[in-house]
C-alpha positions in Angstrom: 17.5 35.4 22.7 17.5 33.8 26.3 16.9 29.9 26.5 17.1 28.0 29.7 16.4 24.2 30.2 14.7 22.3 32.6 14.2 19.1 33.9 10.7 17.2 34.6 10.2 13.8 36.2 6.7 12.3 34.7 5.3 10.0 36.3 3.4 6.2 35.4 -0.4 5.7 36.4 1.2 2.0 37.0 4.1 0.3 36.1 4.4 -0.4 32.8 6.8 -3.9 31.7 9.3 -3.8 29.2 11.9 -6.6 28.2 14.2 -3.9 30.0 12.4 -4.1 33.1 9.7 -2.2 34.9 9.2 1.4 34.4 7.4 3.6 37.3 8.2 7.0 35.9 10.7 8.8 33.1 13.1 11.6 33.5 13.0 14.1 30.2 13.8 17.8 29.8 12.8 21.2 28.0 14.4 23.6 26.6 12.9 27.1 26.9 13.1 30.0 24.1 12.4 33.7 25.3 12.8 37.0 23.4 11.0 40.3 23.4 7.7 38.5 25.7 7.9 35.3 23.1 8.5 31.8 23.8 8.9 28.7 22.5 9.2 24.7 24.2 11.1 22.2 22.9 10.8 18.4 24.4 14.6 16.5 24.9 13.3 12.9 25.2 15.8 10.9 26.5 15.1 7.2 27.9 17.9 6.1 30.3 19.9 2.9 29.2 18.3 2.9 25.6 19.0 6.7 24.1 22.2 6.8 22.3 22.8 10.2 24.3 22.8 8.4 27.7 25.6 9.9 28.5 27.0 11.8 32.2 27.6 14.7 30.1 23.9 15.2 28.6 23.4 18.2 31.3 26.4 19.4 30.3 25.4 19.6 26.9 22.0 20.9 27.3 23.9 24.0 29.4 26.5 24.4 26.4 23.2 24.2 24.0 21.4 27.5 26.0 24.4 29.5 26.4 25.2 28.9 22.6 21.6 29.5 21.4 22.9 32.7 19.2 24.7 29.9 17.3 20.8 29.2 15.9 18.9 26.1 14.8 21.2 25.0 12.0 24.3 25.2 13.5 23.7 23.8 16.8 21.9 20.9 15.0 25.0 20.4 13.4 26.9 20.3 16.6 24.6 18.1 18.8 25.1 14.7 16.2 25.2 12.8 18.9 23.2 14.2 21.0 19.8 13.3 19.0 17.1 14.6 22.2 19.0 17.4 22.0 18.9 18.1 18.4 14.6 17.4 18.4 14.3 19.3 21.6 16.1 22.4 20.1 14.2 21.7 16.4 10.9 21.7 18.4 11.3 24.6 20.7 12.6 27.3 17.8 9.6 25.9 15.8 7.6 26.9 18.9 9.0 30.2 19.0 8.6 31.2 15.5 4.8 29.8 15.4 1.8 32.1 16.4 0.4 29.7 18.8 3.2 27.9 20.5 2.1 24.6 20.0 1.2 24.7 16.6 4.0 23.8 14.9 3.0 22.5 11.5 -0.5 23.8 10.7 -2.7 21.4 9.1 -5.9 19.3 8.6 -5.1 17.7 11.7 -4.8 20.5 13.8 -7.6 22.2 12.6 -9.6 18.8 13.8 -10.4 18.0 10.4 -8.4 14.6 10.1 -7.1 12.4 12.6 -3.9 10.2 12.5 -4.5 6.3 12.8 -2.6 4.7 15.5 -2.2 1.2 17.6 -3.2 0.4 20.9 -0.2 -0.1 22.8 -0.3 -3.4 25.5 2.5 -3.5 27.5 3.9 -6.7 29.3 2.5 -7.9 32.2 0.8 -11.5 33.8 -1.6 -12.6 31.5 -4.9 -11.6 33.1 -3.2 -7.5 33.3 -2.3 -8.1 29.3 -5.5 -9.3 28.1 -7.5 -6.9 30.0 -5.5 -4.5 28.4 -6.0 -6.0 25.1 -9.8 -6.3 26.1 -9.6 -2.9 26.7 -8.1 -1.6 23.4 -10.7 -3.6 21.6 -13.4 -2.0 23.2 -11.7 1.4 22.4 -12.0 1.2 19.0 -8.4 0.1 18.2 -8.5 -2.1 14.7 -4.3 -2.4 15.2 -3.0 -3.5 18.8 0.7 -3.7 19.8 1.7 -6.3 22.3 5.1 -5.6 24.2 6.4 -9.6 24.1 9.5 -11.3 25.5 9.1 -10.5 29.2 7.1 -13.3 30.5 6.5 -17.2 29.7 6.5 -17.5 26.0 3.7 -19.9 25.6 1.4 -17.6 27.6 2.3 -14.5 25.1 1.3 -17.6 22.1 -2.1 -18.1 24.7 -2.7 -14.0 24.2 -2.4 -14.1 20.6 -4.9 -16.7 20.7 -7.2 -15.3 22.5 -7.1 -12.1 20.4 -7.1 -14.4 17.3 -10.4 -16.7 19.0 -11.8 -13.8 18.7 -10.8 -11.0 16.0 -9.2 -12.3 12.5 -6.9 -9.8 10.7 -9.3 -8.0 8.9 -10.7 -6.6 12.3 -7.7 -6.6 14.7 -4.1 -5.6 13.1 -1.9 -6.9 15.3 1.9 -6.3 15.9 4.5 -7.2 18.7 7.4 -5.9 20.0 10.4 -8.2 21.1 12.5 -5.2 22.3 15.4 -7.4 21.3 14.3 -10.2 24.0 14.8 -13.0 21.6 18.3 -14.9 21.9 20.1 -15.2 18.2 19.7 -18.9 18.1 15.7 -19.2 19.2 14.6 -16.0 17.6 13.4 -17.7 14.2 12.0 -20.8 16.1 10.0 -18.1 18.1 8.9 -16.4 15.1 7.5 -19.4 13.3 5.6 -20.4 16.7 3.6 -17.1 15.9 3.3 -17.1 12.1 0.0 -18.9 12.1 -1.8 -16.2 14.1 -1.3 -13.5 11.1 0.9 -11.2 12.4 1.5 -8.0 10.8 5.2 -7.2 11.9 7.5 -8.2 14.4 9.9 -5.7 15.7 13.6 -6.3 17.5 13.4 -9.7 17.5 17.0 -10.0 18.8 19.5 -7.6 20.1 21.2 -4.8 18.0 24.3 -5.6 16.7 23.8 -8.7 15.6 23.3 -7.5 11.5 24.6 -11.0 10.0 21.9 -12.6 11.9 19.4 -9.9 11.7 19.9 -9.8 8.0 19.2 -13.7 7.9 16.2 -13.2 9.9 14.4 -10.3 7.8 15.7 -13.6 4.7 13.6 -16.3 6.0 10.8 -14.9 8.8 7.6 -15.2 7.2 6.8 -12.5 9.6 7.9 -9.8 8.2 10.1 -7.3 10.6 10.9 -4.0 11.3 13.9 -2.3 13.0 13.7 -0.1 16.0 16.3 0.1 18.6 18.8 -1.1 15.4 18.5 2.6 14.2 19.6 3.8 17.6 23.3 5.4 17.1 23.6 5.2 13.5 23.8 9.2 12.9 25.7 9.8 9.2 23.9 9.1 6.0 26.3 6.8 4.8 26.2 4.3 7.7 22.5 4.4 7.6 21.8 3.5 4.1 24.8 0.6 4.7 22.8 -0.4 8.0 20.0 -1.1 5.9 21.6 -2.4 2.6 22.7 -5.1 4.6 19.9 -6.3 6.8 17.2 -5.5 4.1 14.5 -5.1 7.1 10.7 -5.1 5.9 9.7 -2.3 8.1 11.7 0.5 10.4 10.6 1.9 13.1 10.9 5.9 13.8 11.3 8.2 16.8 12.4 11.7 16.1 13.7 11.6 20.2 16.1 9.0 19.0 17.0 9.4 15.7 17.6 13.3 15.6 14.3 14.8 15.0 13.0 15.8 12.4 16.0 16.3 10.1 16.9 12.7 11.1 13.8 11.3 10.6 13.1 12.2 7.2 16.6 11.4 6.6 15.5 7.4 7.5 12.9 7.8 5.3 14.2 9.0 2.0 16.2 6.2 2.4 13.7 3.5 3.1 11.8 4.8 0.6 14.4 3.5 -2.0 14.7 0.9 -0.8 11.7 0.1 -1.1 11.8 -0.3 3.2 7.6 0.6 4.8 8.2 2.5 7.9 6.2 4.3 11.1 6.8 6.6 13.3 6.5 6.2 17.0 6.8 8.6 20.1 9.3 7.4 22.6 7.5 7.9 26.3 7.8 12.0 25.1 5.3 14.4 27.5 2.6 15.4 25.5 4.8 18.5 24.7 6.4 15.9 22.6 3.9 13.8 21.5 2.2 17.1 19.9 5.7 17.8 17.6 6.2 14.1 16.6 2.2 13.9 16.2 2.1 17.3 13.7 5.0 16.1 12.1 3.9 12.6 11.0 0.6 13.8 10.0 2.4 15.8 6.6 4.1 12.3 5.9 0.9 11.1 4.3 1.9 7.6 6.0 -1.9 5.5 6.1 -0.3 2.9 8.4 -1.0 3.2 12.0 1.4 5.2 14.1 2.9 4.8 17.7 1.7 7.8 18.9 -1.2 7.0 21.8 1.5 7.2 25.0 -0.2 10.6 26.2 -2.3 8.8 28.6 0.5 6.9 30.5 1.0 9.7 33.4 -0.6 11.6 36.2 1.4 14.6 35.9 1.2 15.2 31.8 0.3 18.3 30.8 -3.8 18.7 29.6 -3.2 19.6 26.0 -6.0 18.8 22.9 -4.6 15.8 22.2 -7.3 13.4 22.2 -7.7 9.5 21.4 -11.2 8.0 19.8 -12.0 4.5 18.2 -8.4 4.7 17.5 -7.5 7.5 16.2 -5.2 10.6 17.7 -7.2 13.8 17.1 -5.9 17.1 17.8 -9.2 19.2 19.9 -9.3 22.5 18.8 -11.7 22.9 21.7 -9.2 22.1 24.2 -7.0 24.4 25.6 -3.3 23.9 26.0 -2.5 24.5 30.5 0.9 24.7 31.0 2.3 27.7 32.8 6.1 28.7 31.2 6.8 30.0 34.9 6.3 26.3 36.5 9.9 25.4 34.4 11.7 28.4 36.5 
């Protein structure tokens, strides 16, 4: 078996705000199976300055992964721990291989276009007119759960948005969540989150940095907002530290990309743990191509979870590749009358 990696810039149809700054496009990379006229694609979905393999060697290690791909799946999962891009890229693109179509990777309902997977409407951070035409927007899509990216701009006008969505939509119509990204500072963060209790929100998540547990831990104690973990889970790759990671903060909710938390392996790792605990989680794709968003998406949809999922990124670039994913009144459907267009020979 030959396998070869790639990389592929994609690029934003506008520049979309985070609490980390301003994003304009997103560097990822693929790693290529071939045998005997076969092939398989796997999606290495790193994000710069948040993956926990940002690291100068990552090339290096995708080169050591291809010329050791004799090793196979299990082993080299073993040896690219921390390397958790690299262990879902190589998880996805031997699944690839072995399928009959190449980007079906867990047969199902949902990709025979049977069922759909719910997800939220994703509003990222902006001036206020940008975020509530967004929010308009996502409303008039058929959204019932909407996801506001807060933290980045003047507090009181992120409380004015909430409002607005509130003047209009009560909980039973509009879901709504936010995401702090970690924007909060340790000593405001539960002021901030009383501000917003009174507009029913369904989960806050990252309200403060990661490694701050003692604090976190009091947080997830006394919010009446309940919260969930994301970038917290970042970097925690044995068992052990995991289940101590979340003994101690006791988080309502965790948050879930396979790109970040080692794939598939790692994510249902998270989950049998949450689980007892007693811990409700999601999963969300990470800025992944569609290449990626159609693993994670197959994937989630054999968890049985009936929460919404972060899943609805396909739509963020000019240069994606057309695949049947497909969003409607909310929901992430998998076409079966749309054809997959990538060209293997355009990675060369």
């Amino acid at each position: 078996m030959k396998a070869t990696y790639h990389k592929y810039i994609l690029n934003f149809k506008q520049a979309s705000g985070t609490s980390r700054g301003i994003l304009t496009d997103k560097e990822t990379w693929f790693i290529i199976l071939e045998k005997d006229g076969k092939k398989g694609i796997g999606e290495c979905g790193i994000l710069r300055g948040l993956s926990a393999d940002d690291r100068p060697d990552y090339e290096e290690k995708l080169k050591w992964t291809c010329e050791n791909i004799h090793l196979g799946e299990q082993k080299l999962y073993e040896e690219l721990i921390e390397f958790p891009s690299i262990q879902f890229g190589i998880e996805m693109a031997f699944l690839s291989f072995q399928s009959k179509n190449s980007f079906v990777l867990f047969p199902s309902d949902f990709t025979k276009s049977v069922k759909s997977i719910p997800i939220n409407g994703l509003v990222w951070m902006g001036d206020e007119a940008f975020m509530k035409s967004q929010i308009q927007t996502k409303i008039d899509e058929g959204f019932s759960c909407v996801k506001l990216k807060i933290g980045a701009i003047d507090f009181d006008t992120e409380i004015a948005l909430l409002r607005f969505i509130r003047a209009n939509f009560d909980e039973n119509q509009i879901e709504i969540r936010v995401d702090a990204n970690g924007a909060f500072s340790v000593n405001e963060a539960l002021n901030k989150i009383n501000q917003i209790t009174g507009f029913k929100i369904h989960s806050i998540e990252q309200p403060i940095k990661i490694n701050n547990t003692d604090t976190m831990s009091v947080l997830c104690k006394n919010s009446q907002i309940p919260i969930a973990l994301d970038e917290e889970l970042i970097g925690v790759f044995l068992k052990q530290k995991k289940e101590e990671l979340l003994l101690k903060i006791r988080p309502q909710f965790i948050v879930l990309k396979p790109s970040f938390v080692g794939g598939i392996r790692g994510t249902l790792e998270w989950i049998s743990l949450a689980e007892k605990l007693n811990i409700g989680w999601w999963i969300t794709s990470a800025l992944e191509s569609n290449i990626g968003l159609n693993a994670i998406a197959q994937f989630t949809f054999l968890q049985n979870n009936l929460l919404p999922q972060g899943l609805g990124t396909g739509s963020l670039y000019t240069n994606n590749f057309d695949s049947p994913l497909t969003v409607s009144e909310g929901q992430l459907w998998y076409d079966t009358n749309k054809e997959w267009e990538i060209n293997f020979d355009d990675f060369k």
